[in-house]
Structures are given as structure tokens and as C-alpha cells.
MIZA-712722 format. One record per residue (C-alpha): residue number from 1; residue in one letter; y negated, x negated, z. Coordinates in steps of 0.05 Angstrom, whole numbers. Example, Ala and Ser with C-alpha at 12.3 -4.5 7.8 and 13.67 -1.06 7.14 Angstrom:
// MIZA-712722
<pt resi="1" resn="a" v="90" u="-246" w="156"/>
<pt resi="2" resn="s" v="21" u="-273" w="143"/>
***
This chain:
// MIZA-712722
<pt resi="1" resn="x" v="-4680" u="-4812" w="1851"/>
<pt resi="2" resn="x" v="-4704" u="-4762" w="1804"/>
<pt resi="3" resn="x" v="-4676" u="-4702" w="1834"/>
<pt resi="4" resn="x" v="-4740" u="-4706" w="1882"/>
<pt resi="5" resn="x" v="-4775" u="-4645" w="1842"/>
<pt resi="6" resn="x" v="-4839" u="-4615" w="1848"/>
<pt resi="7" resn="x" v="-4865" u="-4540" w="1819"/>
<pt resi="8" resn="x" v="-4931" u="-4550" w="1809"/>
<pt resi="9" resn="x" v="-4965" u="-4492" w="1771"/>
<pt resi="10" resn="x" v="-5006" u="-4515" w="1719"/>
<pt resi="11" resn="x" v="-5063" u="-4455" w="1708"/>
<pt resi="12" resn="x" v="-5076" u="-4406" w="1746"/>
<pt resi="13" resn="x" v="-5063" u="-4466" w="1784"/>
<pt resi="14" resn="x" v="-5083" u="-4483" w="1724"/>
<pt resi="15" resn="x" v="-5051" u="-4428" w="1689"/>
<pt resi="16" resn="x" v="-5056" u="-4388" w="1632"/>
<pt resi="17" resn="x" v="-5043" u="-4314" w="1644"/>
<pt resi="18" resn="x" v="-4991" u="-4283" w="1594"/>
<pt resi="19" resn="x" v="-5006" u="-4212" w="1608"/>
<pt resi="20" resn="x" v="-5045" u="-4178" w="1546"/>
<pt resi="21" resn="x" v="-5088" u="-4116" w="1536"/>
<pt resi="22" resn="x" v="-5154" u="-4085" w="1565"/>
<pt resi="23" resn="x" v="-5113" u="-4040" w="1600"/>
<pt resi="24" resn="x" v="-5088" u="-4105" w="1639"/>
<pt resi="25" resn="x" v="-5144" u="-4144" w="1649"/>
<pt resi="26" resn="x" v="-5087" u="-4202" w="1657"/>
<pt resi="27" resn="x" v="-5145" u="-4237" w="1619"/>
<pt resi="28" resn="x" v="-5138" u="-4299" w="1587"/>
<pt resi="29" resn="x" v="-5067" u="-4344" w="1618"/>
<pt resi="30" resn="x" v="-5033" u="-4367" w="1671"/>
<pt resi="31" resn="x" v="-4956" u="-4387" w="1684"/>
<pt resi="32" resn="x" v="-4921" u="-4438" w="1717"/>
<pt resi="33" resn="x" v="-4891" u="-4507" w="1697"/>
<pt resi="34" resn="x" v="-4829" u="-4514" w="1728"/>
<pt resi="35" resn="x" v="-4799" u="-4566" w="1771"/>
<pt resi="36" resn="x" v="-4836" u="-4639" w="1762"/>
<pt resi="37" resn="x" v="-4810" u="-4704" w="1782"/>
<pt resi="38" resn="x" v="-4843" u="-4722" w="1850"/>
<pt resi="39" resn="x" v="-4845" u="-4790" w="1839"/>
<pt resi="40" resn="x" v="-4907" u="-4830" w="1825"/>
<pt resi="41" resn="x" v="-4912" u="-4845" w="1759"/>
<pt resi="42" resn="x" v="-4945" u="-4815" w="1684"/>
<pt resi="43" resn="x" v="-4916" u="-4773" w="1642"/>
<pt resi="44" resn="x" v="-4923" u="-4725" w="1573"/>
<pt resi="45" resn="x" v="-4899" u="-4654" w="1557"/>
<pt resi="46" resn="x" v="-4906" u="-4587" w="1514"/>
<pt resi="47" resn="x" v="-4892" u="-4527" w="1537"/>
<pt resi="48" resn="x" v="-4884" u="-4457" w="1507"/>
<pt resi="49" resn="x" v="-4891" u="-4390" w="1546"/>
<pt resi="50" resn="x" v="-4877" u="-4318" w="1507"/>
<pt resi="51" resn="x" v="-4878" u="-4247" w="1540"/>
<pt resi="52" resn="x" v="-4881" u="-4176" w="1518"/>
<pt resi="53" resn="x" v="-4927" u="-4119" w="1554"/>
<pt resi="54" resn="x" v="-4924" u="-4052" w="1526"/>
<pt resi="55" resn="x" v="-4998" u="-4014" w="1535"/>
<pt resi="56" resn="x" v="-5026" u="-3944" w="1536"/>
<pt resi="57" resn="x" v="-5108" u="-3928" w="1525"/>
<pt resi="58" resn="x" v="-5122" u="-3858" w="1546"/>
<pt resi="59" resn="x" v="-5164" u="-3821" w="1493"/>
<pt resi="60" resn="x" v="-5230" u="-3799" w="1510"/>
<pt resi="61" resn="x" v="-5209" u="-3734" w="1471"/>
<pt resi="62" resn="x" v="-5167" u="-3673" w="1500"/>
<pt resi="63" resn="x" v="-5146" u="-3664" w="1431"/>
<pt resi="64" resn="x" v="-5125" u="-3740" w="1421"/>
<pt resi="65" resn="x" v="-5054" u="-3772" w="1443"/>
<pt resi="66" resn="x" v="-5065" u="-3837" w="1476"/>
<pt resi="67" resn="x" v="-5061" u="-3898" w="1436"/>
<pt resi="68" resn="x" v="-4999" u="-3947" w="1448"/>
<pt resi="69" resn="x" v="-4990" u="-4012" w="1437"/>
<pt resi="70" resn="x" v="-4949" u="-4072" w="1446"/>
<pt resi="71" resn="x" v="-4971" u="-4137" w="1456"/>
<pt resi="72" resn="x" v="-4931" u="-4204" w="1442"/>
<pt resi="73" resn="x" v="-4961" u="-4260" w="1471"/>
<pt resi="74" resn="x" v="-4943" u="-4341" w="1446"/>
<pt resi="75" resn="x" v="-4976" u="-4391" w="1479"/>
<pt resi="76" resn="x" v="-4958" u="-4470" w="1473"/>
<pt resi="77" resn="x" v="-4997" u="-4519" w="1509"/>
<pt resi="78" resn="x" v="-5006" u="-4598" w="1519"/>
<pt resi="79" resn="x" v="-5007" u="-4628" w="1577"/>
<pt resi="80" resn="x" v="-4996" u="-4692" w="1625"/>
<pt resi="81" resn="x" v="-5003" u="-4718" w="1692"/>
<pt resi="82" resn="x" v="-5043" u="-4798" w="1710"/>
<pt resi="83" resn="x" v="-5017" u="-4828" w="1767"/>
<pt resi="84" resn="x" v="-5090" u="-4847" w="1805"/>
<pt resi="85" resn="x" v="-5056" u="-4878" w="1863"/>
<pt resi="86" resn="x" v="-4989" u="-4856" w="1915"/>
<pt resi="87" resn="x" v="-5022" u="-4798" w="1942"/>
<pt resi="88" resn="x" v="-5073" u="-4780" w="1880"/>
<pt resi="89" resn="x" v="-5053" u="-4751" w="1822"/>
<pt resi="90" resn="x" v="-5094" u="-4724" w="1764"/>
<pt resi="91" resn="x" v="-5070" u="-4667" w="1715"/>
<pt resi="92" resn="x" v="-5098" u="-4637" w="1643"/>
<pt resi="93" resn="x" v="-5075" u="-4591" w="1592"/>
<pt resi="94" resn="x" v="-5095" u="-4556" w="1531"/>
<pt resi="95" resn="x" v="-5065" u="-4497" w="1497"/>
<pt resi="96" resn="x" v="-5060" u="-4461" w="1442"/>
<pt resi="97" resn="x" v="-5051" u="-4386" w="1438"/>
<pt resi="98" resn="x" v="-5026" u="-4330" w="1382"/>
<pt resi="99" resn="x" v="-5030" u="-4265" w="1404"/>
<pt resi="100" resn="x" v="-5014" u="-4198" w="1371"/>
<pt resi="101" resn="x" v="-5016" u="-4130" w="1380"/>
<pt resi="102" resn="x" v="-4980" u="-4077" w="1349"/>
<pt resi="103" resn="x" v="-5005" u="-4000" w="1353"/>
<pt resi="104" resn="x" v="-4938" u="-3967" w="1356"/>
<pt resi="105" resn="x" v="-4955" u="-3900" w="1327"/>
<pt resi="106" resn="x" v="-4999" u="-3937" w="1259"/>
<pt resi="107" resn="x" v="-4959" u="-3990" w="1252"/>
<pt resi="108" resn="x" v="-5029" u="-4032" w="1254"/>
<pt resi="109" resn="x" v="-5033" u="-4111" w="1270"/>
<pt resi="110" resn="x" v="-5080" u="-4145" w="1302"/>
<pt resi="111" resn="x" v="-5078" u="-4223" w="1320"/>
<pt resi="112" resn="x" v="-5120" u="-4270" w="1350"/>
<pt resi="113" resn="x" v="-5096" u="-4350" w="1353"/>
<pt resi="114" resn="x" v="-5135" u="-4413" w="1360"/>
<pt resi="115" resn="x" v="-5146" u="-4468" w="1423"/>
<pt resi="116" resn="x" v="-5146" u="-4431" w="1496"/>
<pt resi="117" resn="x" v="-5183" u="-4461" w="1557"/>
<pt resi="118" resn="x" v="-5168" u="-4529" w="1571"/>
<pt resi="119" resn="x" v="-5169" u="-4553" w="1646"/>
<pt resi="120" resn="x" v="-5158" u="-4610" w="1693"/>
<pt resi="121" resn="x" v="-5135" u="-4609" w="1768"/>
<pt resi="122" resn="x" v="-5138" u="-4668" w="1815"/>
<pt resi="123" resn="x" v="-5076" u="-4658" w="1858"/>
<pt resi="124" resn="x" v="-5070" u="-4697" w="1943"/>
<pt resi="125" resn="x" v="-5001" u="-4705" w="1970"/>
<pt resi="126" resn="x" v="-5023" u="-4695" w="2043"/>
<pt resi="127" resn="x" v="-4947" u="-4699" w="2067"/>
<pt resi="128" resn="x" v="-4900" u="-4748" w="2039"/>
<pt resi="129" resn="x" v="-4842" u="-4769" w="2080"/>
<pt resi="130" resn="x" v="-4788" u="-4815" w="2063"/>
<pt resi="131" resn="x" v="-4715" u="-4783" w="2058"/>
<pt resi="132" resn="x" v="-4685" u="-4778" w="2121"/>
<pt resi="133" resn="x" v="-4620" u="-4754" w="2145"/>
<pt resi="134" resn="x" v="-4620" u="-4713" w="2070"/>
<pt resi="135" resn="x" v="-4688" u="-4681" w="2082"/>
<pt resi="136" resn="x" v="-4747" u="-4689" w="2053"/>
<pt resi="137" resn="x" v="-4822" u="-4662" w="2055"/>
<pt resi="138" resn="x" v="-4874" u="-4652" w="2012"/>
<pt resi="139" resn="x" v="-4937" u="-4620" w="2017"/>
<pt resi="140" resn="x" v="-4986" u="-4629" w="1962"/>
<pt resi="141" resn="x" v="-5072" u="-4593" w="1955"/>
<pt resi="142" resn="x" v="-5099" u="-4581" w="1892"/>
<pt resi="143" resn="x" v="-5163" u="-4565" w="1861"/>
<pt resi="144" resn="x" v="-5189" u="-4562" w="1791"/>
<pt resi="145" resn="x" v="-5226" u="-4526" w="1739"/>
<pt resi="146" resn="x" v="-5216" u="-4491" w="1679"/>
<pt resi="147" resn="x" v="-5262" u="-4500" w="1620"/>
<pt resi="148" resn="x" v="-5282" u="-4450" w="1563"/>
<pt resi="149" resn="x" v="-5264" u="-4481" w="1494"/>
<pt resi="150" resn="x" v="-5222" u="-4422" w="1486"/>
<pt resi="151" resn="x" v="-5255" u="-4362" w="1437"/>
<pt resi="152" resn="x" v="-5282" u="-4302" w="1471"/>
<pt resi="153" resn="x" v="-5304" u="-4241" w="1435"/>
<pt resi="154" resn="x" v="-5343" u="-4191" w="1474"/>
<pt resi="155" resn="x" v="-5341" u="-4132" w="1417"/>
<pt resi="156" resn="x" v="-5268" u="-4147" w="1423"/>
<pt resi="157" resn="x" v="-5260" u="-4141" w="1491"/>
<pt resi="158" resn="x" v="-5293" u="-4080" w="1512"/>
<pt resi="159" resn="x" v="-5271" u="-4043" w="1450"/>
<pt resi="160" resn="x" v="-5230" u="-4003" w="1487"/>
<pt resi="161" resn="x" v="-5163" u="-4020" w="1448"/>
<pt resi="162" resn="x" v="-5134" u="-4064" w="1501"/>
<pt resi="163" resn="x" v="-5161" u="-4136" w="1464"/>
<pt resi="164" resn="x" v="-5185" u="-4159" w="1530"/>
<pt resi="165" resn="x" v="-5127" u="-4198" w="1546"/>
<pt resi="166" resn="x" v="-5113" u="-4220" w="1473"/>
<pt resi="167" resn="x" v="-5174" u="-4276" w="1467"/>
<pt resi="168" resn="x" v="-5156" u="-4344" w="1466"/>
<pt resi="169" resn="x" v="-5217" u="-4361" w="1519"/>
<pt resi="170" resn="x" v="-5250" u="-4326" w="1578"/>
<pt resi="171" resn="x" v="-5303" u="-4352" w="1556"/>
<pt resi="172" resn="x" v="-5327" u="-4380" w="1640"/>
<pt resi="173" resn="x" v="-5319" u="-4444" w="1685"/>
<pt resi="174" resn="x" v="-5262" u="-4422" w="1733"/>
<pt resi="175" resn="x" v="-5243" u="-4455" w="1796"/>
<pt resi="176" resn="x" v="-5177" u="-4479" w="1809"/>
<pt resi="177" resn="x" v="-5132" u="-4478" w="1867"/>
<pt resi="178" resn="x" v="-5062" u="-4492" w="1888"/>
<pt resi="179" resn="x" v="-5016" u="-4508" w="1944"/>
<pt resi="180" resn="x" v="-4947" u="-4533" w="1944"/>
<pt resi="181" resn="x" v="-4895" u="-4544" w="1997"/>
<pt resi="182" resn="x" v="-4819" u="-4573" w="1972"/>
<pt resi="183" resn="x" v="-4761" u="-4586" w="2018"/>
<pt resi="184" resn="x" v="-4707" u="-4627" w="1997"/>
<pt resi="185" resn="x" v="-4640" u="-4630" w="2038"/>
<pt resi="186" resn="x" v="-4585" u="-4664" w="2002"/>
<pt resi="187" resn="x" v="-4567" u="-4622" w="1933"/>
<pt resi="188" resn="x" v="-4615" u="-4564" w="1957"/>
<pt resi="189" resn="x" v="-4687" u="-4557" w="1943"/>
<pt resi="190" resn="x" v="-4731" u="-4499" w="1956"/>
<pt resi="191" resn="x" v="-4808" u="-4495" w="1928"/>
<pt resi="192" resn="x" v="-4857" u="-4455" w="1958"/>
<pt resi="193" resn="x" v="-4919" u="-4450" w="1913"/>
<pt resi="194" resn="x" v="-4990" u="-4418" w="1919"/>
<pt resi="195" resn="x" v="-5037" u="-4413" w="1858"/>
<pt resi="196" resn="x" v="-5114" u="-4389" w="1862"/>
<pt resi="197" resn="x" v="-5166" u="-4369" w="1799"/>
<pt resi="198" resn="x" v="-5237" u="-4361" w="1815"/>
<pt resi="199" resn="x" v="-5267" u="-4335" w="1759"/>
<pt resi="200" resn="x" v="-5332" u="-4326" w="1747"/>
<pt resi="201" resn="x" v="-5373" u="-4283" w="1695"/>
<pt resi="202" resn="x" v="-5389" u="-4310" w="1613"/>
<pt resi="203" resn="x" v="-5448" u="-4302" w="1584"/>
<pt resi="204" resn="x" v="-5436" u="-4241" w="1561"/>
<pt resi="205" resn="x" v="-5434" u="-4220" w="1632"/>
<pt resi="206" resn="x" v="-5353" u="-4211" w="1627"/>
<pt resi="207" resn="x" v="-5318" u="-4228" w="1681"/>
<pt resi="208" resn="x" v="-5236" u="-4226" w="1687"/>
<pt resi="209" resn="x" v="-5215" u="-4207" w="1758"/>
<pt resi="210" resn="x" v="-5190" u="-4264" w="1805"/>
<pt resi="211" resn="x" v="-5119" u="-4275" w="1809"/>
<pt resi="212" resn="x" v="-5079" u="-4303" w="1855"/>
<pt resi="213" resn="x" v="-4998" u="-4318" w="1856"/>
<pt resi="214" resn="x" v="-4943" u="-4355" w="1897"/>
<pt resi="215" resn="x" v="-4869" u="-4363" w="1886"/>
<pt resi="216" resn="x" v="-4798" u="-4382" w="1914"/>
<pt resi="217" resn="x" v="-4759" u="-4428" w="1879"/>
<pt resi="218" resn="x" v="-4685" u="-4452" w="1906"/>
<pt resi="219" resn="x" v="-4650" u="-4504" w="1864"/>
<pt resi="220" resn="x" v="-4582" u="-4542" w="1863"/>
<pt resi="221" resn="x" v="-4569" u="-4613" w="1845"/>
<pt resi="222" resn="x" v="-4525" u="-4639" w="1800"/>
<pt resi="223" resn="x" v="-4524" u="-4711" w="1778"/>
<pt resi="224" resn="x" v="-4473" u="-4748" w="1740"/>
<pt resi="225" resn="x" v="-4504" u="-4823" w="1721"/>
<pt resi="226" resn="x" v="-4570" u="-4818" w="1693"/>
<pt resi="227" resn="x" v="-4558" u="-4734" w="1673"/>
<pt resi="228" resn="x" v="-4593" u="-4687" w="1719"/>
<pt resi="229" resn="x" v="-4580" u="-4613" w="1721"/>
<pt resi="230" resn="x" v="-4614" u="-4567" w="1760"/>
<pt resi="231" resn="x" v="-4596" u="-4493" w="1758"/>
<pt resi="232" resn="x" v="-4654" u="-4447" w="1800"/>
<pt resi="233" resn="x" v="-4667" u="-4385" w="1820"/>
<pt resi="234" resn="x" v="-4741" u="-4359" w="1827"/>
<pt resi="235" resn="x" v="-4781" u="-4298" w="1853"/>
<pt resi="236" resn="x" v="-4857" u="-4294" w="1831"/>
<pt resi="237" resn="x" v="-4911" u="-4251" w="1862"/>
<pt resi="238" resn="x" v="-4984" u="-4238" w="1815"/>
<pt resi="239" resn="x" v="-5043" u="-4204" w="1841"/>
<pt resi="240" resn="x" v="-5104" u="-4192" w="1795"/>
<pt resi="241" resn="x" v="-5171" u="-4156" w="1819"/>
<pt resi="242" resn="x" v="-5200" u="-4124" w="1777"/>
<pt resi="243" resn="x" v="-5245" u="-4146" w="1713"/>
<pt resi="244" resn="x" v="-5326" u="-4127" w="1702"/>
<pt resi="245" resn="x" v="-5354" u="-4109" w="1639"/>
<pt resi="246" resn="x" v="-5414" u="-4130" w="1661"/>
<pt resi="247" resn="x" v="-5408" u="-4168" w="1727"/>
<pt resi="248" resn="x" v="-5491" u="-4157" w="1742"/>
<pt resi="249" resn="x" v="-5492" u="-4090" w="1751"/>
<pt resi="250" resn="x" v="-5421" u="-4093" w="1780"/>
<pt resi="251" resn="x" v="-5386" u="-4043" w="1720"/>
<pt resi="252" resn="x" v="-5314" u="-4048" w="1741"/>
<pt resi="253" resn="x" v="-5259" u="-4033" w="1682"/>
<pt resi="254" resn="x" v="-5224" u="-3988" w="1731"/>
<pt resi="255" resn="x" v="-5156" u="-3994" w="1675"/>
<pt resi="256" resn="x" v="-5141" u="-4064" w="1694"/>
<pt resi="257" resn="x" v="-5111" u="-4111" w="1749"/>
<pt resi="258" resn="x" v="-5047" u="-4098" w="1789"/>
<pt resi="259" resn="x" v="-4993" u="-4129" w="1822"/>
<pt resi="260" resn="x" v="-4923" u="-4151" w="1789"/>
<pt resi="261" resn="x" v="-4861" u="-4181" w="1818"/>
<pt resi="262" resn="x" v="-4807" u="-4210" w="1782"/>
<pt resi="263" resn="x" v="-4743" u="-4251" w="1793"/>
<pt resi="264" resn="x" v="-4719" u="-4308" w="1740"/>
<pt resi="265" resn="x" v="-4661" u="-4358" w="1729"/>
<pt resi="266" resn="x" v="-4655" u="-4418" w="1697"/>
<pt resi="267" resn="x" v="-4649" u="-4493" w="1692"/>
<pt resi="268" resn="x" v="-4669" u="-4561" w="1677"/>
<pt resi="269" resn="x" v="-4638" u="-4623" w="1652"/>
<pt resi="270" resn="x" v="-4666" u="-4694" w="1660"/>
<pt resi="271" resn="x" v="-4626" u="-4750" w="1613"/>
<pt resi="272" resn="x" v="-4670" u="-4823" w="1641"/>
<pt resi="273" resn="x" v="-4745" u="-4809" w="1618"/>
<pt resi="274" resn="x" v="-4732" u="-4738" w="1583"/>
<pt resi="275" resn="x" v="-4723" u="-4679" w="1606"/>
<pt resi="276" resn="x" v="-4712" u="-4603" w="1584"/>
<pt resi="277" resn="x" v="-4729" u="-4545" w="1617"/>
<pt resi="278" resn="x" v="-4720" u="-4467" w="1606"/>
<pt resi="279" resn="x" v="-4729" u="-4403" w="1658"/>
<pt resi="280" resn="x" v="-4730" u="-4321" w="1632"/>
<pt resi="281" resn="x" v="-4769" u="-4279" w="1692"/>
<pt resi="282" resn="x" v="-4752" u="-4198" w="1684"/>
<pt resi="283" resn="x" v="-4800" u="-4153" w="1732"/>
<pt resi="284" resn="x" v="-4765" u="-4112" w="1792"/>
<pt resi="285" resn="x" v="-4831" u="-4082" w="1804"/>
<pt resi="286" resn="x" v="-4904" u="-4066" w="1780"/>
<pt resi="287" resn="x" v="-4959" u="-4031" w="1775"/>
<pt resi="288" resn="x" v="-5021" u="-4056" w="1732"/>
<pt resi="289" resn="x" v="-5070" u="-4017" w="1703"/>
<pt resi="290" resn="x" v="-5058" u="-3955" w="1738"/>
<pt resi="291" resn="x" v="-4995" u="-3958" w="1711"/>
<pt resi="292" resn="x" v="-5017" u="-3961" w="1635"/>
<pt resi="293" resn="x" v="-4979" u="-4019" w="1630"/>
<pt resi="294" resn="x" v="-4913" u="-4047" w="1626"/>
<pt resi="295" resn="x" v="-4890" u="-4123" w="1630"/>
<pt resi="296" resn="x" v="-4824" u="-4128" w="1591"/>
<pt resi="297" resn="x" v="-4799" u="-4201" w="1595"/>
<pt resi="298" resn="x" v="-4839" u="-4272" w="1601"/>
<pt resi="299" resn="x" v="-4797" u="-4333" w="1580"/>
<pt resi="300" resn="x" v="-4823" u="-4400" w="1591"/>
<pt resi="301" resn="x" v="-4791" u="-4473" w="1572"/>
<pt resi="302" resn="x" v="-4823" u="-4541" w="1564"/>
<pt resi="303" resn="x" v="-4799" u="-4616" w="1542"/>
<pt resi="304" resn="x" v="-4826" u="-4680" w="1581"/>
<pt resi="305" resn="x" v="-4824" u="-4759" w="1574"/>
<pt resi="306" resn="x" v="-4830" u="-4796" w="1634"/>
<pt resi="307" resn="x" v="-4875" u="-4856" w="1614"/>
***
């Protein structure tokens, strides 16, 4: 029965943005989780998430060549899901983030690392019908928030050396929201799944730019015994508005948000409790930041126990 999946998106649904730099405004995580065991139930699992953004900062100088950087982002986070009741299910995670960023032409590192913003959603499942004829339907709300227990540095941020996507916090209570429809029809599945990040301003009067994202995912069954295998396909869509340096008087930093689409592969395995999970997402297009910056690659893999 576990081939009944769910892709629930855990931050900007709960996410965590991966995208780096000032230039971005990406601000401060958000990825998805991968395919989740429908079933009611508890379970246990870390994931990791790395990407690679490549960043340009205009000089305010004629007589200056623009600054370039590139940004590798690692970002590993806890997290679980409580079965409340059948329809009621509660999730929380909390990360942990090391970012660097290399200026290409000096050969200078900067890092920052330490706990990001840990959040809880409380997910519905307002359809849930039983398997019939090989179909299945699922249609689950959720809503959440995320906290700020990450580290946000407002010198940092504004500097003007594209550090506002490095911190480890936003350093603001965002809102959480997520929809997700899954169809099941014998060995084929197919996700549809919408994500949505209210963010609100710090006290520093920062405020990263809302961001919302949705994606395809079609998967094939395989199951031998108590071995799962599930080989997918995905297409991803981001939008980000953009961020305020200082949200009161409405300062937009006009080199940041953007839209990027990108296509992935890969696959999970489930062995009884455990499972495995592993997907690399290239972009096929883009344009954030004016076009100052340049996703390269995100990879993203997990482990879970079912409990």
C-alpha cells in the first residue's frame, strides 16, 4: 500500500529558498520534499538540498567592473509529520544552513552557517477516496507559519555584495500556504502541487519579496515484496516579488526577484519503514534579478523512517 505517495512541499510550503545573493532576493529557503507516503501514520526524516547561483553587482563606478560571485548554498534540515487524526495532519522542521560565497575575480570567501527558520504546517485532506477501479484522489489544504530563529544581519544584507540571500534567517513570522492534488491510477501517479510565502517585514524593516511556486510530478511504480521504486519526472515553476530594504517607506531592491523554471529526474526507494530519496532539477529558463543572476543546478535528497 505504500505506493499511495504524496509531494507535499515542506517551506515555502514550508520551504526554504536555495537561491543566494542580494542580487536575488531568493531570501532565506524554500524547496520541496519529495513524494510522502499518503497513509496515516508518523514518521522521521533529514533532508539535504545544495545549489549553485552565479551573481553579478553592478558597480556604482564607470571606472569599476562589476563584482562576480558565486554562491554555493548547503542546507540540511529535520523534520517529521504527527498523525492528529485521518484527515489532520501536523508537520515541523528545522534546518540548518552553510552558505558561501566566492568573489570570482579576488578569490575572497565569505560564509555564513548556523540554525535557519524553523516552521510548522497543519495540513486537511479535504478529498480522500478509497481506490477504485485503479484510481485514486487526493486533495489535501495547508497552512502554517514560519518562525525566525534563523540569524539575520541587516549590515549584511544591504551591503550591496549580494549577502541578502546568504543569512541563515529572515529574520520575520511568514505565513504558510500549500495545496496539493495526487492522482493515482494503477503504477501511475501524477502530483500537482501549489506552495505560497507571505512574508512580512523584520525589525529592521527588511522584507524578502513573496514567493510563490507549483510543480508537476509524474511517477511510475515499481514494487517487488516490500521494495518500492519510484522513478519521476518533475517540472517546477518559482515566482519571487521583489524584496524592500525598508518595507515603511516602500524602498524596493529593484536587483532582485524573478521567475525560474526547471525540469528534474529522479527517484525514490521505500524498503518496509525506510525509505531513500534523491532528484537533480537543471533550469530551461530564467530571469532573476534583471538577469544578474544565474541558477546553475539544485540537488535535493532526504532519508525517512516510517514510525
Amino acid at each position: 500500500m505504500f505506493y499511495k505517495f504524496l509531494l507535499s512541499l515542506c517551506f515555502s510550503a514550508l520551504s526554504i529558498s536555495l537561491y543566494a545573493c542580494n542580487a536575488c532576493g531568493g531570501g532565506i529557503n524554500q524547496s520541496s520534499v519529495g513524494l510522502l507516503p499518503q497513509l496515516s501514520g508518523h514518521f522521521i526524516g533529514l533532508q539535504y538540498f545544495n545549489s549553485s547561483t552565479h551573481s553579478i553587482t553592478p558597480s556604482l563606478f564607470e571606472n569599476k567592473a562589476p563584482e562576480e560571485r558565486l554562491q554555493n548554498l548547503h542546507y540540511a534540515q529535520l523534520w517529521a509529520r504527527y498523525q492528529l487524526h485521518e484527515r489532520w495532519q501536523l508537520y515541523a522542521y528545522l534546518p540548518y544552513l552553510y552558505n558561501q560565497s566566492t568573489n570570482t575575480q579576488s578569490k575572497v570567501q565569505e560564509a555564513y552557517s548556523g540554525i535557519g527558520d524553523a516552521g510548522m504546517w497543519l495540513s486537511y485532506s479535504l478529498i480522500k477516496t478509497k481506490k477504485e477501479k485503479g484510481a485514486q484522489h487526493l486533495l489535501m489544504l495547508g497552512l502554517g507559519v514560519k518562525t525566525p530563529t534563523g540569524s539575520f544581519n541587516f549590515q549584511t544584507a544591504t551591503s550591496g555584495t549580494a549577502m541578502a540571500g546568504m543569512q541563515t534567517g529572515s529574520g520575520s513570522w511568514d505565513i504558510i500556504c500549500n495545496t496539493n492534488y495526487t492522482l493515482t491510477a494503477n503504477k501511475i501517479g501524477i502530483n500537482l502541487d501549489a506552495n505560497l510565502l507571505l512574508t512580512q517585514a523584520n525589525a529592521n524593516n527588511y522584507k524578502y519579496g513573496n514567493k510563490l511556486s507549483n510543480a508537476t510530478t509524474i511517477y511510475y511504480n515499481y514494487q517487488k515484496g516490500a521494495l518500492l521504486i519510484l522513478p519521476q519526472l518533475s517540472l517546477r515553476n518559482e515566482y519571487s516579488l521583489k524584496d524592500y530594504d525598508n518595507y515603511s517607506k516602500y524602498w524596493r531592491v529593484e536587483n532582485s526577484g524573478g521567475i525560474l523554471c526547471s525540469i528534474g529526474a529522479g527517484f525514490q526507494i521505500q524498503y518496509r519503514q525506510l525509505g531513500f530519496r534523491s532528484l537533480y532539477f537543471k533550469p530551461y529558463y530564467q530571469h532573476y534579478a534583471n538577469g544578474l543572476q544565474t541558477n546553475q543546478y539544485r540537488l535535493e535528497c532526504g532519508l525517512y523512517c516510517l514510525l
